[in-house]
N, C-alpha and C positions, 0 to 999 in steps of 0.2 A: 269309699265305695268298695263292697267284696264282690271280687268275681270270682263265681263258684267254678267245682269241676266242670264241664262241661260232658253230660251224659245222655244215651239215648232217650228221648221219649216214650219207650218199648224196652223191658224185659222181659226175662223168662225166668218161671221158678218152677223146680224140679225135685218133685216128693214120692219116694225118699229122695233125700238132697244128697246123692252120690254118683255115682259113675255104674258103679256096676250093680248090677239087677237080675236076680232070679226070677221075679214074678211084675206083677203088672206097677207101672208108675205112671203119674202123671205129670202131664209138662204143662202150667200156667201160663199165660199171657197177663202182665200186666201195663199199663198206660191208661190216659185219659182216651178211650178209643173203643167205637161201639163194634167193631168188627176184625175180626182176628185170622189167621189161617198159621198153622204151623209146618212148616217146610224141613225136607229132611233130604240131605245127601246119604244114599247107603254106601256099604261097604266096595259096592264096584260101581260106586260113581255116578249114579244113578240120582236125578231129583224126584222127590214126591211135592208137589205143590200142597196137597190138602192131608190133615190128617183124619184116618178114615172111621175115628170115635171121636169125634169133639161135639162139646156142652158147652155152650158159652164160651167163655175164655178158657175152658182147660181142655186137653186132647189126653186121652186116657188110650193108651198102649199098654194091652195084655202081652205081655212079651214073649217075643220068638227070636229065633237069631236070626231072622231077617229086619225085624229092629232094632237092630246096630246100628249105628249112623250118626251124623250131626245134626244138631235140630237147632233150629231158630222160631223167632215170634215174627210176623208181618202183617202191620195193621194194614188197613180198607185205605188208609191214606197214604201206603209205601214204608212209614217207620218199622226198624227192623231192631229187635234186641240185638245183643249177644249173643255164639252161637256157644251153643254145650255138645260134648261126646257124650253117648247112652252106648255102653256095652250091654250085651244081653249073656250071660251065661247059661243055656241050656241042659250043662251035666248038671244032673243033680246030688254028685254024687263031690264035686271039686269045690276049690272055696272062690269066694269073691275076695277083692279089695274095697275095704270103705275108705275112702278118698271123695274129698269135695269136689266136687261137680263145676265151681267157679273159680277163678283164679285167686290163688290166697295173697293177700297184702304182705307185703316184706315186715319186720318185725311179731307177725301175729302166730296164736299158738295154734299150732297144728295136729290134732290125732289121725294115726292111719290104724284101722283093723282088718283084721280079716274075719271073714263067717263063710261060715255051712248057711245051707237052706235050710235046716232043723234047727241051728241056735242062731248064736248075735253073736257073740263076740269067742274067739279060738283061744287057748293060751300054749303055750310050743312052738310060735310060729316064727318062723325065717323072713326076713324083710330084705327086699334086694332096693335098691336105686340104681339105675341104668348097670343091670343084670349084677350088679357088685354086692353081697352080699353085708348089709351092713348093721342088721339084728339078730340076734339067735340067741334068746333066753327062755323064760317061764313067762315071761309076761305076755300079753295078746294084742300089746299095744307100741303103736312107734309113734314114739313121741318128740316134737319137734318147739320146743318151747318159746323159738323166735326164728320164723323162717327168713334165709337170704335167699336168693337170687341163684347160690351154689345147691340148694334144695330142692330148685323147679327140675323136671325132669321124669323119666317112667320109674313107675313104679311096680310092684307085684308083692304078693307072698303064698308061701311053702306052706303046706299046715298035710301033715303025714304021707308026703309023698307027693303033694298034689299041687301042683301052682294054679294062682287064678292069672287070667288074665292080665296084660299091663295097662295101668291107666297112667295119661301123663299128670301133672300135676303142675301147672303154669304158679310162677310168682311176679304178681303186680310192684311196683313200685309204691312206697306209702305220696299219701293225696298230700298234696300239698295248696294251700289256700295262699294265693295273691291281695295284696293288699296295693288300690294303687290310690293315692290322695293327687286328682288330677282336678287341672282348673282348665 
């Protein structure tokens, strides 16, 4: 007999699927669950119990920097996802970090970038990990081919003067499956 991971009945997915956002994103609810509400701590601590555009299971936030915050799922029955950080960057003029929005599995390949609000992807750009600078080439990408444990942590990047924002960057441990041949 395999016993699996054990995980919530209730997620959340998060598109674009990153942290930091110049414009509008949506936060999904999924589970076997006819009724949803998405909850959000803000930046000064504050709960919102409802979010104030949801469609069914997804809550669509035209972003302002008052939606910064943590955001979770909570079905009609109590199940709760995982919770996500949503940075809002309002200059339009500074870069974001693209960084995964869910905690990355230990061994697994990781890209970080940075962008403007007018392109996708920067190349020039300075990569810190807890404020240490530890990219500065031509390429636009920090590349992390098999993440440990020593990788979770803030992150940001530089791109002509201008840093965005830090998003942390959590690393899970890889799943591991129990097998137990029990009488």
């Amino acid at each position: 007999m395999l016993f699996p991971d054990v995980h919530s009945a209730a997620s959340l997915t998060v598109s674009p699927d990153r942290v930091q956002h110049f414009t509008s994103v949506s936060l999904t609810c999924e589970g076997n669950f006819t009724e949803w509400r998405v909850r959000k701590f803000s930046e000064d601590g504050r709960l919102y119990s409802d979010c104030r555009r949801m469609t069914g299971s997804t809550c669509n936030i035209n972003t302002s920097k008052s939606d910064t915050g943590v955001y979770w799922c909570e079905s009609g029955s109590g199940e709760f996802s995982s919770a996500v950080n949503i940075t809002v960057q309002n200059d339009g003029n500074g870069p974001i970090l693209v960084s995964p929005v869910h905690p990355v599995t230990e061994g697994a390949f990781v890209s970080l970038s940075c962008s403007l609000k007018t392109q996708k992807i920067l190349s020039n750009v300075f990569f810190y990990h807890n404020d240490k600078l530890i990219q500065n080439d031509t390429r636009g990408e920090l590349k992390i081919s098999a993440v440990s444990k020593s990788d979770e942590g803030f992150y940001k990047c530089q791109y002509s003067g201008r840093e965005s924002a830090q998003s942390w960057m959590s690393v899970k441990g890889e799943q591991k499956h129990f097998m137990c041949f029990c009488k």
